[in-house]
C-alpha positions in Angstrom: -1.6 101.1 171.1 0.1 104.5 170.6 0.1 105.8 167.1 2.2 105.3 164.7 3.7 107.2 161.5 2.6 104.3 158.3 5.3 102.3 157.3 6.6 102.7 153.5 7.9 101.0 150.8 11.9 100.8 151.7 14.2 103.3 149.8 15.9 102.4 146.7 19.6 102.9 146.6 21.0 106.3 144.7 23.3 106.0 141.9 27.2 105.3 142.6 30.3 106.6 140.6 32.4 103.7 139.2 36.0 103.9 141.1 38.9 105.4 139.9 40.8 102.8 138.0 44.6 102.8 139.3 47.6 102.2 136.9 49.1 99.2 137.3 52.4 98.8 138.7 55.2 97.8 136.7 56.5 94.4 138.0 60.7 93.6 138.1 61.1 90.5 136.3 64.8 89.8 137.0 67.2 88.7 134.2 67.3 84.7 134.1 70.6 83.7 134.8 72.1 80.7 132.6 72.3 77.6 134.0 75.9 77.0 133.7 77.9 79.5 135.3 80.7 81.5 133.5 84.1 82.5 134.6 85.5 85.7 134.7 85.2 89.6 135.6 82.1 89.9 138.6 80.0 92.5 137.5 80.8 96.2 139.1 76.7 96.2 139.8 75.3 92.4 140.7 78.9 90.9 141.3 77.6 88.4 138.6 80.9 86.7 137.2 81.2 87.5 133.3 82.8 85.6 130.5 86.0 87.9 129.1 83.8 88.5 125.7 81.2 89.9 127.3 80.6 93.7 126.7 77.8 94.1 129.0 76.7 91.8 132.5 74.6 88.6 131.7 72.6 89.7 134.3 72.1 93.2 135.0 73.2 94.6 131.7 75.7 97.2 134.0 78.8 97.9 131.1 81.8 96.4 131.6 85.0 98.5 131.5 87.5 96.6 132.3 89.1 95.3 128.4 92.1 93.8 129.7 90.6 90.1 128.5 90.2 89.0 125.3 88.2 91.1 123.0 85.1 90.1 121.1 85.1 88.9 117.9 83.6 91.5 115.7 81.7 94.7 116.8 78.9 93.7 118.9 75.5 94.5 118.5 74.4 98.0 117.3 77.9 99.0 116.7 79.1 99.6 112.7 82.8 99.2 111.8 84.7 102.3 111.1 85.2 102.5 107.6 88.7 103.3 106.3 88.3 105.6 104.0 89.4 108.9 105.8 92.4 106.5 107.0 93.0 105.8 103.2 92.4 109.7 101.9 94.9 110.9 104.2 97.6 108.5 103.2 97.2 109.9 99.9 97.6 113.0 100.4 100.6 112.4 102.9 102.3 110.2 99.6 101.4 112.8 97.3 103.0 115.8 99.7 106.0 113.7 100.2 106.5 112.9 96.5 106.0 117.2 96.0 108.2 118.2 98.7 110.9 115.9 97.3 110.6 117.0 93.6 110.8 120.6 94.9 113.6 120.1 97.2 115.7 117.8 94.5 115.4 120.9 92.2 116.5 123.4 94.7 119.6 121.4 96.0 120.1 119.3 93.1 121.4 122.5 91.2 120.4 124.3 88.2 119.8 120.9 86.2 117.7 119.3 88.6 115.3 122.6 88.8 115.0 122.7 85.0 114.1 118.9 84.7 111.7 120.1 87.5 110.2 122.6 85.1 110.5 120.8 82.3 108.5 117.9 83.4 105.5 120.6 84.8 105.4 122.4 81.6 102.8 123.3 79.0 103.9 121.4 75.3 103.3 123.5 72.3 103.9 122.1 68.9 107.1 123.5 67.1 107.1 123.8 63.0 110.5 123.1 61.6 111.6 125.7 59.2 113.9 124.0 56.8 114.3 120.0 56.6 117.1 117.7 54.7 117.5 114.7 54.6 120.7 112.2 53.6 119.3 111.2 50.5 115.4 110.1 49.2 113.2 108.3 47.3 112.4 110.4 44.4 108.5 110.7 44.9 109.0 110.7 49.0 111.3 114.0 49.7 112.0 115.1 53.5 109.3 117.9 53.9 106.6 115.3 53.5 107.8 114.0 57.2 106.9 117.5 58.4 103.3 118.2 56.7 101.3 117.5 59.3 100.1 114.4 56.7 100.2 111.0 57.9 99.5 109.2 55.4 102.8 110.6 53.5 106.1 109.3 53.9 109.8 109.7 53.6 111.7 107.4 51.9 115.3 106.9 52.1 115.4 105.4 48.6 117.2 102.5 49.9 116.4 98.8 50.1 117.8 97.5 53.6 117.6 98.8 56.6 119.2 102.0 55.4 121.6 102.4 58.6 123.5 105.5 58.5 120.8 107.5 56.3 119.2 110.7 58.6 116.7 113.1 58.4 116.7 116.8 59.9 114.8 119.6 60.6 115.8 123.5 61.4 114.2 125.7 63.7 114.1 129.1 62.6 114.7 130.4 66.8 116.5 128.6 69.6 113.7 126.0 70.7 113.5 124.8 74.5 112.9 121.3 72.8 111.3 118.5 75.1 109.7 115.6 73.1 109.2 114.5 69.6 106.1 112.5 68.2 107.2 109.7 64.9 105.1 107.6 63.2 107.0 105.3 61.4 106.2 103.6 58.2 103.8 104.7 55.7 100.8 105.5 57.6 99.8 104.9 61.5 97.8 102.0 60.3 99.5 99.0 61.3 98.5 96.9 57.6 99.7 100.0 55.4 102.7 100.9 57.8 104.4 97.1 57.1 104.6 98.2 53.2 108.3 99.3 53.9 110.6 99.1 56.8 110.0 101.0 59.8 113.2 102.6 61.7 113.9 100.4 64.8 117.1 102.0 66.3 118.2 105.5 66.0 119.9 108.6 67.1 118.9 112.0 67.9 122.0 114.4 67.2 120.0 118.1 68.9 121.9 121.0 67.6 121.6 124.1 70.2 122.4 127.7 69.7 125.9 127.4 71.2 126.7 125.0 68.3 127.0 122.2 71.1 126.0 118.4 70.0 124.1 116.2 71.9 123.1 112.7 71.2 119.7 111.0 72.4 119.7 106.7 71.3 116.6 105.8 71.3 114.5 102.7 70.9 110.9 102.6 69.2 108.2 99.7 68.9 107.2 98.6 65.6 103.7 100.5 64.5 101.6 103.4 65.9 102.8 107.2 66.8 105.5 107.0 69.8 106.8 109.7 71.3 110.3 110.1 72.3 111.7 112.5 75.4 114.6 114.8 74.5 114.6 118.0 76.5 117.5 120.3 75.4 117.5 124.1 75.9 117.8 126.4 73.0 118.0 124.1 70.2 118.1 124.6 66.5 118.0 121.8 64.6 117.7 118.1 65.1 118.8 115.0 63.3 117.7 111.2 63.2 120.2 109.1 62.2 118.9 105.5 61.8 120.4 102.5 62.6 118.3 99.4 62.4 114.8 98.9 60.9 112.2 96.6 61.5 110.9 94.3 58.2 113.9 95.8 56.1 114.2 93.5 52.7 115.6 93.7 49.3 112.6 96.0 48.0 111.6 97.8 51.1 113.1 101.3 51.7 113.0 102.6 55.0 110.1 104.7 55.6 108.9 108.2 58.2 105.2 108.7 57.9 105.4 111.9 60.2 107.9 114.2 62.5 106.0 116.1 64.8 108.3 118.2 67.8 107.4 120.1 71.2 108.9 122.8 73.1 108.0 125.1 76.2 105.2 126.7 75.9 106.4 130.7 75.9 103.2 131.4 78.1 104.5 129.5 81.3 103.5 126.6 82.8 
């Protein structure tokens, strides 16, 4: 029996490296289509048919750009409504352009008195201090020049019972005035309670003196209680006079009553 090398133990097995793991693979689920089928477009991609509403393919999702159908009520999802407001802003300022052009162009063409209302209506108000003040007659405690202190709580009184129609009151301007408005508070004081202690003028006339002796006549209307002011607007004037026609609350004991006179002209500054 030849020889032979001894026989071991059998070799264990070296270690082993775990394998490289491998990413999985994304799987394609397709879209489930609806059971009932809808009428319409086909889709540009799947040739799916599509309901008119649709924005997007049931089935693949491909967009739809054909709007001639129907369209969708309200914005569809992920979409915000325009708002209106830069829509709105520029309306404004188209009305407000129109409505400068036309004041502008209505005082150019419109002639000399159409440009001055122009100005007049854009210019600054100053207040205006009479110089000299009359009246037709007065209440012996309540001359004219209280209806010009700057003092509401004085008054002019006619001296009258009634409604003292006929009876005026006027104040001088040292210098031609470019007169616009006039502030009156009628009655004794602006507080309603006090101001009902005589009559209050109701109706009257503005008779505006201007430097070319020339006489214009404003009628004007008033409401009964609180300071009211009263548009006139003649060039160059020197004096004006309120001539009263009705009152309100006149009565046997009640003289008609002018807590306060106040004017405005153009500002000599400009605009």
């Amino acid at each position: 029996m030849p020889d032979s090398e001894p026989v071991g133990p059998p070799e264990a097995p070296g270690g082993v490296l775990p394998g490289r793991p491998e990413a999985a693979r994304p799987r394609v689920r397709q879209a489930a289509v609806p059971a009932e089928p809808e009428s319409g477009m086909p889709c540009p991609g799947c040739g799916v048919p599509n309901a008119p509403r649709r924005h997007f393919c049931r089935s693949c999702a491909t967009p739809l750009k054909d709007h001639s159908g129907p369209a969708a009520e309200g914005p569809y999802a992920g979409q915000r409504p325009r708002l209106n407001r830069d829509r709105t802003r520029w309306i404004y300022r188209a009305v407000v352009a129109v409505i400068v052009v036309g004041v502008v162009v209505g005082g150019i063409f419109g002639g000399p008195p159409a440009a001055r209302a122009v100005q007049d209506h854009f210019a600054k108000r100053v207040p205006v201090r009479p110089t000299d003040f009359s009246a037709s007659h007065s209440s012996p405690k309540h001359g004219p020049q209280v209806a010009f202190d700057g003092y509401s709580n004085t008054w002019w009184g006619t001296g009258y019972s009634g409604d003292s129609a006929g009876q005026w009151l006027q104040a001088d301007f040292g210098q031609p005035t470019d007169l616009l408005n006039l502030l009156i508070t009628p009655g004794t004081s602006p507080r309603t309670a006090q101001a009902a202690e005589q009559a209050r003028p109701m109706e009257f006339d503005l008779v505006v003196t201007d430097s070319a002796g020339k006489e214009r006549t404003f009628k004007r209307r008033i409401n009964d209680g609180g300071a009211q002011k009263v548009d006139v607007r003649v060039r160059d004037a020197v004096s004006v006079r309120l001539v009263v026609r009705s009152a309100y609350g006149a009565g046997d004991k009640r003289q008609l009553a002018i807590a306060e006179l106040e004017y405005f002209g153009r500002s000599t500054g400009g605009q």
